[in-house]
C-alpha angles and dihedrals in degrees: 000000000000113000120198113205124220098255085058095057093045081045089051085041096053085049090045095044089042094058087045100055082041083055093042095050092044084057091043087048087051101044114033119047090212091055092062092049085062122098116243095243091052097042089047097053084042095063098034100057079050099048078050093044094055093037082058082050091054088250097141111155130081099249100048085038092049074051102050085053101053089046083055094044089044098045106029121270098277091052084129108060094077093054100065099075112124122257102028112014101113084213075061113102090247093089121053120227097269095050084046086049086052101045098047084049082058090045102049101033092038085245117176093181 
């Protein structure tokens, strides 16, 4: 029976999330002129204290988590700090991860589905 300890798979989630954020910042570069102004260093940290920030929301895949960072990049990097605020902040515990995910697709594509 192979047996994977825990260090192994923390070891396996900080790749993962490495090659996400490198995936992330080479969007942000396409994409926004002011992202490719930026130096490496700054761009990655960037994205990565997002990537963390909606990992702490329950945002865990890529896409809700590619989301939670253009809302960040759109928005300014403590966009969240205002939303939550019980009842109605949807970082408040009063929404569950998939209606956050869907909410932040309404507030960074203008969405009114």
């Amino acid at each position: 029976m192979l047996i994977i300890r825990k260090s192994q798979l923390d070891a396996f989630a900080e790749q993962a999330r490495e090659r996400f954020v490198r995936k992330v910042v080479a969007y942000l570069r396409k994409t926004f002129a002011p992202a490719r102004d930026m130096a490496d260093g700054s761009l990655h940290d960037f994205v990565l204290a997002q990537v963390r920030k909606a990992e702490g929301y329950g945002l865990v895949t890529e896409c809700d988590a590619a989301l939670y960072v253009l809302a960040a990049w759109r928005f300014g990097a403590d966009f969240d700090a205002p939303l939550c605020e019980p009842p109605h902040g949807i970082f408040s515990s009063a929404f569950t991860p998939n209606k956050r995910a869907q909410l932040l697709y309404r507030m960074v594509l203008g969405e009114d589905t």
